[in-house]
C-alpha positions as CSV (number, residue, x, y, z in Angstrom):
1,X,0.0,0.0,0.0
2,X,2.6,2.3,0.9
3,X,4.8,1.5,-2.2
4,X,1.5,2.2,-4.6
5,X,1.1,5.7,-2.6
6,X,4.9,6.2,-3.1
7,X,5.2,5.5,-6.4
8,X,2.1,7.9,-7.4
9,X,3.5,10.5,-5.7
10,X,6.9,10.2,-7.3
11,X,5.0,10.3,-10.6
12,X,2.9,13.1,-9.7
13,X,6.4,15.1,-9.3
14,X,7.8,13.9,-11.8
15,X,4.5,15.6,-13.8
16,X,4.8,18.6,-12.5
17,X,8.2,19.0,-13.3
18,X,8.0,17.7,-17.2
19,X,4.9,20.1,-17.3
20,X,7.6,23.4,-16.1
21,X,10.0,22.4,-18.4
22,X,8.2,23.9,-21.6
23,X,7.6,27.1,-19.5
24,X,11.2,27.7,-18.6
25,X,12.2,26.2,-22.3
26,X,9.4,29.0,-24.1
27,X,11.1,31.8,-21.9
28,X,14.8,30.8,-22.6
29,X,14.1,30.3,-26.2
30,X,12.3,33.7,-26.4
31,X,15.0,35.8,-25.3
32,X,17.4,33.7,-27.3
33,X,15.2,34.8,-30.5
34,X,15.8,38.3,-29.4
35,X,19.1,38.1,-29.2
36,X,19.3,36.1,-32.7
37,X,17.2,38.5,-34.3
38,X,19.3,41.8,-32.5
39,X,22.7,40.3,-33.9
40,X,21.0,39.5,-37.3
41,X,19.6,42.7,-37.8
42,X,22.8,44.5,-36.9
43,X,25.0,42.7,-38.9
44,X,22.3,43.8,-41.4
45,X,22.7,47.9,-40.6
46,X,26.5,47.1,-41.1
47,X,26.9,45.4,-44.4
48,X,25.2,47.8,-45.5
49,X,26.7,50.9,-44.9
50,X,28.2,52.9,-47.6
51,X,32.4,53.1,-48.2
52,X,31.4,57.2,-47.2
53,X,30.5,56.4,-43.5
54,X,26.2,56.8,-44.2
55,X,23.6,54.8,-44.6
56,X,20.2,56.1,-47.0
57,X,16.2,55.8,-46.6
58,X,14.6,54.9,-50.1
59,X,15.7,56.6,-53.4
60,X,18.8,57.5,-51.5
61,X,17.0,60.0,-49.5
62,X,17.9,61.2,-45.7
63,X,21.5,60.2,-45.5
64,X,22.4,62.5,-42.4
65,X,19.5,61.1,-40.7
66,X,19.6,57.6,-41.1
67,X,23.6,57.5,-40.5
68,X,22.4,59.1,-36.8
69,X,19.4,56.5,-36.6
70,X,21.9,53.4,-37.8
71,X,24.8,54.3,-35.5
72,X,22.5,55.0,-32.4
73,X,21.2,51.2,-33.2
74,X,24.7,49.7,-33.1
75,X,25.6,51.8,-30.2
76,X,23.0,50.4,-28.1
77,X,25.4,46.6,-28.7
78,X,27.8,48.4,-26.9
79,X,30.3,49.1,-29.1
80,X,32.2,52.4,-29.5
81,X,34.2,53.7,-31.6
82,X,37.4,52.5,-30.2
83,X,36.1,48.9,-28.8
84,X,33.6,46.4,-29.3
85,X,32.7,44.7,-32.8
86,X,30.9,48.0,-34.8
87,X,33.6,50.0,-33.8
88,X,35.1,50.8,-37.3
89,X,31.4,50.9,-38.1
90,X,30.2,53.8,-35.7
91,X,33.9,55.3,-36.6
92,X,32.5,56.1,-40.2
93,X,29.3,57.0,-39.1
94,X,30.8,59.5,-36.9
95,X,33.4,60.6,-39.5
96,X,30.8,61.0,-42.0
97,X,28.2,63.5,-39.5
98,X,31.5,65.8,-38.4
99,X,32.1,65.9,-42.3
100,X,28.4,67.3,-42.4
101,X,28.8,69.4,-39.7
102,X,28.3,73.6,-41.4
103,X,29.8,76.6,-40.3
104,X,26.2,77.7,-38.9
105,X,26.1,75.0,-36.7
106,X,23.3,72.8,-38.6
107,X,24.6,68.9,-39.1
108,X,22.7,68.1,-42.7
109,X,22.6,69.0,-46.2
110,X,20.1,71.8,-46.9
111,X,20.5,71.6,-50.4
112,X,19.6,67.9,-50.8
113,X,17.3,67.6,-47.8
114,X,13.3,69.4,-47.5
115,X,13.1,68.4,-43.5
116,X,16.9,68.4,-42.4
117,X,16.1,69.9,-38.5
118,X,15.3,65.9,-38.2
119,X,18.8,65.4,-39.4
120,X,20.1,67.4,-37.1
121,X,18.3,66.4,-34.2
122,X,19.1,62.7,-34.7
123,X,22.7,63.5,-35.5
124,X,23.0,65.3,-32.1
125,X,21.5,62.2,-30.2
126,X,24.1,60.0,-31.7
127,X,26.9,62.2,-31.2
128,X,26.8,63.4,-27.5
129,X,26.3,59.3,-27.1
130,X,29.5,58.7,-28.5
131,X,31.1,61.8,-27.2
132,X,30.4,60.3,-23.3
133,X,32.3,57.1,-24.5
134,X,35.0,58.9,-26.6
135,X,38.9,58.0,-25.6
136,X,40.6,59.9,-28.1
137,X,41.4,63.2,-27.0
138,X,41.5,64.7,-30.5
139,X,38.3,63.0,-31.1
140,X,36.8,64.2,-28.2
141,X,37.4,68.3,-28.6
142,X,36.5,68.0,-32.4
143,X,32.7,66.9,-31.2
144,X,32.7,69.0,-28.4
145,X,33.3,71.6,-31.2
146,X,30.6,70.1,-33.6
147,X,28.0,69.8,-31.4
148,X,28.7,72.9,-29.3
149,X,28.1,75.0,-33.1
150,X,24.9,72.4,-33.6
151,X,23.4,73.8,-30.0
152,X,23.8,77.1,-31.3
153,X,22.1,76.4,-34.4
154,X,19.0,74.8,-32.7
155,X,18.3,77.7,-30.5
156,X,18.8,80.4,-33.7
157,X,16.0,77.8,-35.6
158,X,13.7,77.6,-32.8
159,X,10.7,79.3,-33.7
160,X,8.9,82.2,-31.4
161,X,6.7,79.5,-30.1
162,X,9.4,77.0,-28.7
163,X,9.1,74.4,-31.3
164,X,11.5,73.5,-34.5
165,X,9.9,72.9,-38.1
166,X,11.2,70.7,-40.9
167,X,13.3,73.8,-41.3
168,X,14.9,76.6,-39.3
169,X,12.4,79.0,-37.8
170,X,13.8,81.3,-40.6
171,X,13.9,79.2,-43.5
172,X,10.0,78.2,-42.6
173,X,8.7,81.4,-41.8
174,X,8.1,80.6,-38.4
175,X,6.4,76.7,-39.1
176,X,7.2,74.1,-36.1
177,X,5.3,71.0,-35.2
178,X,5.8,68.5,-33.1
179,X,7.8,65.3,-34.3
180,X,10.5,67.9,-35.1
181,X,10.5,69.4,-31.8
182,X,10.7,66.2,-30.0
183,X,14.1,65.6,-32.5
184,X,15.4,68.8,-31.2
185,X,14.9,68.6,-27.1
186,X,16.5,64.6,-27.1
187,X,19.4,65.8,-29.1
188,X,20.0,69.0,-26.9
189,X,19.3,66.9,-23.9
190,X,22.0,64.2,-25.0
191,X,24.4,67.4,-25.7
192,X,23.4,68.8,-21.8
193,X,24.1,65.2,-20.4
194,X,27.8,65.2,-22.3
195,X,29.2,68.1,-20.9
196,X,27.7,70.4,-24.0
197,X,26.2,74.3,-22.5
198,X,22.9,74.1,-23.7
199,X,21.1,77.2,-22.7
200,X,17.9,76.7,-20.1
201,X,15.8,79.1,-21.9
202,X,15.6,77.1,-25.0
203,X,14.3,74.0,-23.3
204,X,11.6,75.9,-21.4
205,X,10.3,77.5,-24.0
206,X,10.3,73.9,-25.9
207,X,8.8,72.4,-23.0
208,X,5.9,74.6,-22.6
209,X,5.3,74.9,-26.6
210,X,4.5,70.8,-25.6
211,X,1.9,71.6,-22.7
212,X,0.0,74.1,-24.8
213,X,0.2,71.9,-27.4
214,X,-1.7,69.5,-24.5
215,X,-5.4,68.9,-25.1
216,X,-7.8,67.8,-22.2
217,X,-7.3,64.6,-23.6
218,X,-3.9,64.2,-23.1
219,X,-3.3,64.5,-27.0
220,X,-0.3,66.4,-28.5
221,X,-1.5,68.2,-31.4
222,X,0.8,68.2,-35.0
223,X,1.4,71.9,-34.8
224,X,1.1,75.2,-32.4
225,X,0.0,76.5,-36.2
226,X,-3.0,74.2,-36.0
227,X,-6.5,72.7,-34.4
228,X,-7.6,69.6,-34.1
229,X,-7.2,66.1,-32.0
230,X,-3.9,64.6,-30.5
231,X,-1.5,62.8,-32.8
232,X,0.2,59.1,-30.6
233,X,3.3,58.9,-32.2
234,X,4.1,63.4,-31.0
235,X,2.3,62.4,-27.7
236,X,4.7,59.3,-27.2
237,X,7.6,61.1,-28.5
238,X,6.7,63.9,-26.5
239,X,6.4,62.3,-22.8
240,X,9.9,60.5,-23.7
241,X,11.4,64.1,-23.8
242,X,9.6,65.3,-21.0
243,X,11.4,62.3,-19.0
244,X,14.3,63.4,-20.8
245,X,13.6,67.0,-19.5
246,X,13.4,65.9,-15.8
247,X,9.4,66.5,-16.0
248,X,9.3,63.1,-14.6
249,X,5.7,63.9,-12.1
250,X,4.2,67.1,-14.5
251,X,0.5,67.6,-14.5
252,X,0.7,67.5,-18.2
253,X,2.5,63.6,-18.1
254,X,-0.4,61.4,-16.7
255,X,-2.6,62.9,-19.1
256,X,-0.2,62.2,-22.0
257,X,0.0,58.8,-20.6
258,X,-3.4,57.6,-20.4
259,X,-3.8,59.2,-23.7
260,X,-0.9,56.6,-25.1
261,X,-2.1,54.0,-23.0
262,X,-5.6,54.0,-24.9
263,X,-4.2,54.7,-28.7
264,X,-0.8,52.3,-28.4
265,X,-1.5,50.0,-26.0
266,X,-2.7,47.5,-28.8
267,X,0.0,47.6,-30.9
268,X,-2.1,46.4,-33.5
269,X,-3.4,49.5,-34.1
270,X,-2.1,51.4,-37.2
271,X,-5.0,53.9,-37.9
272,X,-2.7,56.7,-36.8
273,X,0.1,55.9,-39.4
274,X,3.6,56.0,-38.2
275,X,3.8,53.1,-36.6
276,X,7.8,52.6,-35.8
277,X,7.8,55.9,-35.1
278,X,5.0,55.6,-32.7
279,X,6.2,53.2,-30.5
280,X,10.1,53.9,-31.0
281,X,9.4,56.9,-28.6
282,X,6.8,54.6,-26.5
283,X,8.8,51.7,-25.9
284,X,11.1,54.7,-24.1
285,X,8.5,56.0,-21.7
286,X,7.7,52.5,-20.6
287,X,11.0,50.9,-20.0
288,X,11.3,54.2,-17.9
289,X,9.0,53.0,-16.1
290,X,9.3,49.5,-15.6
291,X,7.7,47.4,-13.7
292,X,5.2,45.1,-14.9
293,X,3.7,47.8,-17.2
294,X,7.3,47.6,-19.2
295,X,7.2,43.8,-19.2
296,X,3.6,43.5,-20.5
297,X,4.3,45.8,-23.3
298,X,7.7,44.3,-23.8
299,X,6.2,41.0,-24.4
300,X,4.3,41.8,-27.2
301,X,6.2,44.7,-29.0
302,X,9.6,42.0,-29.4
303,X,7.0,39.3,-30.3
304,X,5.5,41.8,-33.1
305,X,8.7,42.7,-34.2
306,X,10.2,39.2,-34.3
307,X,7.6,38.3,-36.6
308,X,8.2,40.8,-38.9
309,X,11.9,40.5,-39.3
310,X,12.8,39.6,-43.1
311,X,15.3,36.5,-43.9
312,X,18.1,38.7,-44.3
313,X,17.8,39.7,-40.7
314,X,16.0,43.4,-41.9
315,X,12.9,45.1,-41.3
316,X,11.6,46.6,-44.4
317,X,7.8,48.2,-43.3
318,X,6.8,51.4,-43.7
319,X,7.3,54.0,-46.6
320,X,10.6,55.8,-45.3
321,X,13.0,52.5,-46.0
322,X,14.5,49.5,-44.6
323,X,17.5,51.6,-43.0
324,X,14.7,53.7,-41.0
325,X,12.7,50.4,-39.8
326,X,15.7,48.4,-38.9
327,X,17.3,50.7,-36.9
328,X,13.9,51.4,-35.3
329,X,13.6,48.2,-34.3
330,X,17.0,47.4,-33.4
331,X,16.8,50.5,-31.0
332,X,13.9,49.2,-29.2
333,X,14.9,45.7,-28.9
334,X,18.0,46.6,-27.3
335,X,16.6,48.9,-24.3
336,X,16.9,46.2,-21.9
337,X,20.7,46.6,-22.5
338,X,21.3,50.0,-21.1
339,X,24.2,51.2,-23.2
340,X,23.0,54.8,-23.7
341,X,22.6,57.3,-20.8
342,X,19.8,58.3,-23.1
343,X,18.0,55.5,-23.1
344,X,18.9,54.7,-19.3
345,X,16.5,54.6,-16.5
């Protein structure tokens, strides 16, 4: 009797434990997938960078940006420009943006490009990231240099408002919306967190032209120039630079948040447009904020990703270009790694 009552509770373990196997198995494999997909994708961005240093979106369009976009993704590896294994890589990239680096101050082309304040915004993020990590002394006071002109620039192309156009203030007679502005206040927030003088008075006024910009809804409208509802990808993109600002507990962020909360939530949803965008900035606020709220979302932004990735390791939705996607993506999935001080919590 006591052998029978033995025996079926030595199978009964022996269930329970075959039954968690699966479990820890699913969970192992998925962040291995992550990590396949990651080092896929990268090696991606990397093969295909151009003997000049830059990568392009579609019809060879947006080099300054995407150069910024692909070597913020393969800093988040961990490489720099003097170690790791995209070191020559980022080397180019950052070659290539100091080589587009103008005597006003403005990193871009504004012969070639219709929206280059985006260029410049990204190009600051990338370089006061690799100006924190930067060994070389030369190196180091030749981007101090660059981006102390490019702070100057942003505050001469702000607009009376507070916010930054596809253009300078001048150039646009005065036009600023809000995916533009966001560009500007993380790339002068990188700059402030490197060491680069970044005057206060610029980010106030780019931090209130967000809140007016607020509706009751939490909504961040397109434009100070215009009416109508809130736009997700400028309200995501907008609490991420708040964070960035240190308006961690404004009045203005749980509104914002709910907002996001009911429009990106379901990352199924695509009726806004924008979609990498979108959550590129969203996937910011909530690893910020951690927690189970972070690992919820987590969950199913990687799995969404993961299923999109192509069989050469690249992303290639949206209108803008492979480039813009994949280093989108790439950004997102590596968050978890806290390379950046950007990106940090």
């Amino acid at each position: 009797m006591c052998k029978r009552v033995f025996e079926s509770f030595r199978l009964a373990i022996m269930a329970i434990v075959l039954c968690s196997i699966p479990t820890l198995a699913s969970a192992a494999v998925k962040n291995a997938d992550v990590d396949r997909a990651v080092a896929r994708g990268l090696e991606w961005l990397a093969a295909h960078q151009s003997r000049l240093g830059h990568w392009t979106a579609n019809s060879d369009a947006h080099p300054t940006a995407m150069t910024a976009l692909s070597g913020t993704a393969l800093l988040c590896e961990g490489s720099t420009t003097t170690q790791g294994k995209y070191a020559p890589n980022i080397r180019k990239a950052v070659d290539y943006l100091v080589s587009r680096s103008r005597g006003n101050g403005l990193i871009g082309d504004p012969t070639r490009d219709s929206q280059y304040t985006y260029a410049h915004g990204f190009s600051m993020l990338f370089l006061s990231q690799v100006l924190g990590e930067e060994e070389d002394a030369d190196r180091r006071e030749q981007l101090v240099e660059v981006l102390g002109r490019a702070v100057v620039f942003c505050g001469r192309a702000q607009t009376d408002a507070g916010g930054w156009g596809y253009v300078s203030a001048k150039d646009g007679n005065g036009f600023d919306e809000g995916s533009t502005t966001i560009t500007q206040m993380q790339g002068l927030r990188g700059c402030r967190n490197a060491g680069i003088p970044v005057p206060k008075e610029i980010i106030d006024k780019a931090v209130n032209y967000i809140k007016k910009g607020t509706g009751s809804d939490g909504g961040v409208r397109y434009s100070s120039k215009s009416g109508g509802g809130g736009r997700p990808p400028i309200t995501a993109a907008a609490i991420a630079c708040l964070f960035n600002a240190g308006d961690y507990d404004d009045e203005c962020v749980p509104k914002m948040m709910n907002y996001c909360k009911k429009e990106l939530d379901n990352i199924s949803n695509q009726g806004f447009g924008h979609w990498h965008y979108a959550h590129y900035y969203y996937s910011q606020v909530l690893y910020r904020e951690g927690g189970k709220t972070w690992e919820e979302y987590r969950d199913k932004i990687f799995a969404r990703i993961l299923s999109e990735a192509g069989s050469d390791g690249s992303w290639n939705q949206g209108y803008i270009g492979t480039v813009y996607t994949t280093a989108m993506n790439l950004t997102i999935l590596q968050l978890p790694q806290g390379a950046l001080p950007i990106y940090q919590r």
